[in-house]
C-alpha positions as semicolon CSV with decimal commas, in nm:
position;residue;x (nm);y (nm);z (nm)
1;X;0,000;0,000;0,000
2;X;0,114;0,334;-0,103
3;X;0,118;0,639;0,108
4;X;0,027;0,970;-0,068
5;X;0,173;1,126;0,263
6;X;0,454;1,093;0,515
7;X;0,250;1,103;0,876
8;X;0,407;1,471;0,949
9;X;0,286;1,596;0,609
10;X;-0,043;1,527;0,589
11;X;-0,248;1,844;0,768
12;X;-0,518;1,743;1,001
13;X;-0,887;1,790;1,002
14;X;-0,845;2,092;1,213
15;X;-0,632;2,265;0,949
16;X;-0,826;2,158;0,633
17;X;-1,146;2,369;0,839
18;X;-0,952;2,659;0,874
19;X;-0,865;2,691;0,546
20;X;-1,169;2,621;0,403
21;X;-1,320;2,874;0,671
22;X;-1,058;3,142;0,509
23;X;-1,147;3,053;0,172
24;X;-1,417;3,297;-0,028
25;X;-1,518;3,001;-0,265
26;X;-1,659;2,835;0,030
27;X;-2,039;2,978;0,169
28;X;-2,079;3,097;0,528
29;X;-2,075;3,403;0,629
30;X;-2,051;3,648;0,290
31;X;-1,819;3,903;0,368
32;X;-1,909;4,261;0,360
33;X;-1,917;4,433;0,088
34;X;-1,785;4,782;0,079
35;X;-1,986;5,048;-0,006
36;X;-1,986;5,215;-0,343
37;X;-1,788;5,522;-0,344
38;X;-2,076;5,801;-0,383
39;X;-2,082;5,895;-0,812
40;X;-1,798;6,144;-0,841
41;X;-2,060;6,282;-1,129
42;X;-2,406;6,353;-0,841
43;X;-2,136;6,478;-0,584
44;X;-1,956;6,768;-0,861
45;X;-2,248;6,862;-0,931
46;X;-2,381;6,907;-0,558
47;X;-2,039;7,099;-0,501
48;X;-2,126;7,305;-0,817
49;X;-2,441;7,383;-0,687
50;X;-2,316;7,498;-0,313
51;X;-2,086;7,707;-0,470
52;X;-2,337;7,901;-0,724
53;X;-2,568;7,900;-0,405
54;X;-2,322;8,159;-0,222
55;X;-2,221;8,322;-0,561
56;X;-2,545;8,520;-0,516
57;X;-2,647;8,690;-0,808
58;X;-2,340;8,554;-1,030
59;X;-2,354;8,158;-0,946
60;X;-2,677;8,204;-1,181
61;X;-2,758;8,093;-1,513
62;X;-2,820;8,414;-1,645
63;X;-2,472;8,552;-1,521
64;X;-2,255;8,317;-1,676
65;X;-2,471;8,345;-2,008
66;X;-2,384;8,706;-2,000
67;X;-2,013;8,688;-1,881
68;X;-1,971;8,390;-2,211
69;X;-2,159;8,649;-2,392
70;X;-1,911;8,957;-2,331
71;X;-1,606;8,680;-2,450
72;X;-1,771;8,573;-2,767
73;X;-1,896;8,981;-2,846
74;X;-1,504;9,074;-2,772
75;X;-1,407;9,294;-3,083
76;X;-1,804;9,282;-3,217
77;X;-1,983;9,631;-3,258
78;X;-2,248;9,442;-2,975
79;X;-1,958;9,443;-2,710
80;X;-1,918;9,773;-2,539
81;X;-2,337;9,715;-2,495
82;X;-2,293;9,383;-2,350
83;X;-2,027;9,477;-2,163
84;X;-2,217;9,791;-1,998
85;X;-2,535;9,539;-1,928
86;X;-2,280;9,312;-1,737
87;X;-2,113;9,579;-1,514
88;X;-2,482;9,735;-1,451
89;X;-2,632;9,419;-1,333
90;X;-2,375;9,241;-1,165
91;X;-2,095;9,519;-1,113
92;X;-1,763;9,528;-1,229
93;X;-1,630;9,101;-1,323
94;X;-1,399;8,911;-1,104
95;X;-1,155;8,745;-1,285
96;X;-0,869;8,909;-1,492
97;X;-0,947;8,823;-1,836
98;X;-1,258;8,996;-1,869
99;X;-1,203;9,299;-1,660
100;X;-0,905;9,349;-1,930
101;X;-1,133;9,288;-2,235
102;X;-1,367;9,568;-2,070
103;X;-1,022;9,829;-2,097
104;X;-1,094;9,800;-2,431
105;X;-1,504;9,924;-2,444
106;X;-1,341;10,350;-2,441
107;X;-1,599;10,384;-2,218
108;X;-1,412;10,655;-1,984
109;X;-1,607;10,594;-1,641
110;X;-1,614;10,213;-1,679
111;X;-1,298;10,215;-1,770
112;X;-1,175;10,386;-1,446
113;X;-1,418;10,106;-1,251
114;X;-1,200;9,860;-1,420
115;X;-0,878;10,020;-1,330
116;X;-0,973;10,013;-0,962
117;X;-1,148;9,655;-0,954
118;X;-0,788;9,531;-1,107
119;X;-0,540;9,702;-0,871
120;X;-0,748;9,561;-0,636
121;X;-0,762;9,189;-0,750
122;X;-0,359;9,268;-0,854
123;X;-0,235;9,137;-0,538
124;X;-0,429;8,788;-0,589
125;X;-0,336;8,707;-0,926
126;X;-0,044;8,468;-1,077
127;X;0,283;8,644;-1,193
128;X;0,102;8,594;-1,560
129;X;-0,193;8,764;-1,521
130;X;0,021;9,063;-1,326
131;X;0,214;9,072;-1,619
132;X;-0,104;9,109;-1,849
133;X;-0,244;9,361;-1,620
134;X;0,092;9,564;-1,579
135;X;0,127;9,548;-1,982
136;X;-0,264;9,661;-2,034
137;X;-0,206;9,925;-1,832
138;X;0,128;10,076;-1,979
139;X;-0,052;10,044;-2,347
140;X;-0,343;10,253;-2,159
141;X;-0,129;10,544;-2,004
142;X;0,068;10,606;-2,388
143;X;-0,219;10,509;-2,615
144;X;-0,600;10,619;-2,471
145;X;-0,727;10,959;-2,611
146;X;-0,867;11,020;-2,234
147;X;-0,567;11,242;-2,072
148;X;-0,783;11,087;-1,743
149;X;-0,764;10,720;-1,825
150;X;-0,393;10,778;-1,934
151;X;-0,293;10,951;-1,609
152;X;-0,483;10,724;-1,386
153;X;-0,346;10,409;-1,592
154;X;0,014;10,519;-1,546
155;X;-0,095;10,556;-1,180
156;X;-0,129;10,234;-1,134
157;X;0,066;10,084;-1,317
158;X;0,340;10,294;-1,125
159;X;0,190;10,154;-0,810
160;X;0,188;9,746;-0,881
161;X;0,527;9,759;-1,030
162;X;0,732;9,535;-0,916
163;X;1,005;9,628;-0,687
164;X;1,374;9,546;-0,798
């Protein structure tokens, strides 16, 4: 008679349980599964919707309809109009790129808004968007027809240069 095991080989009934026990082929107890991650999709679009709830006025619809509205008008007859409708209904924009497109409606009083809405965002911006603002304004002080908007321009642009 053959043996298919020496006597210290063969593992006993006590450790064929255990690994059956440890095995997830065998039934029992189902482990638990975990829970699905929540949809990445439902909870950017909560987020979205938190953070156009204390927007105010510009986390609407409407808003962001006008503000793609002055980009795509931008060198159109239309755009120192839309422009205007913007800065009367939601005041002067908050990011860089369009209060610089408004420098360019030669609308003297919302011009000067502008000025002052982006020496005050200035300090916040990246070193690019400084360097757009800085350049915008130099191009204002030695080319605008206003002797105002060039003197106030220079101004500031004296102001936010950087120190050396």
């Amino acid at each position: 008679m053959s043996r298919e095991y020496d006597d210290d080989e063969r593992p006993s009934w006590r450790e064929i349980d255990k690994r059956r026990d440890k095995s997830s082929h065998v039934g029992g107890e189902k482990q638990k599964r975990k829970e699905p991650e929540a949809d990445r999709w439902n909870v950017g679009r909560r987020k979205e919707a938190l953070m156009r709830l204390f927007m105010g006025e510009k986390g609407t619809l409407e808003h962001e309809k006008l503000h793609k509205k002055i980009h795509k008008s931008y060198g159109a007859p239309t755009f120192p109009e839309t422009f205007r409708k913007y800065v009367q209904k939601y005041g002067p924009p908050d990011d860089v790129s369009t209060l610089l497109l408004g420098l360019d409606t030669k609308d003297a009083p919302l011009m000067l808004l502008l000025m002052q809405k982006l020496e005050q965002v200035y300090v916040k911006t990246s070193d690019r968007e400084k360097e757009d603002i800085r350049r915008k304004l130099s191009i204002l002080s030695l080319t605008d027809k206003s002797i105002e908007i060039k003197e106030r321009a220079s101004e500031i642009a004296e102001r936010i240069k950087p120190r050396s």
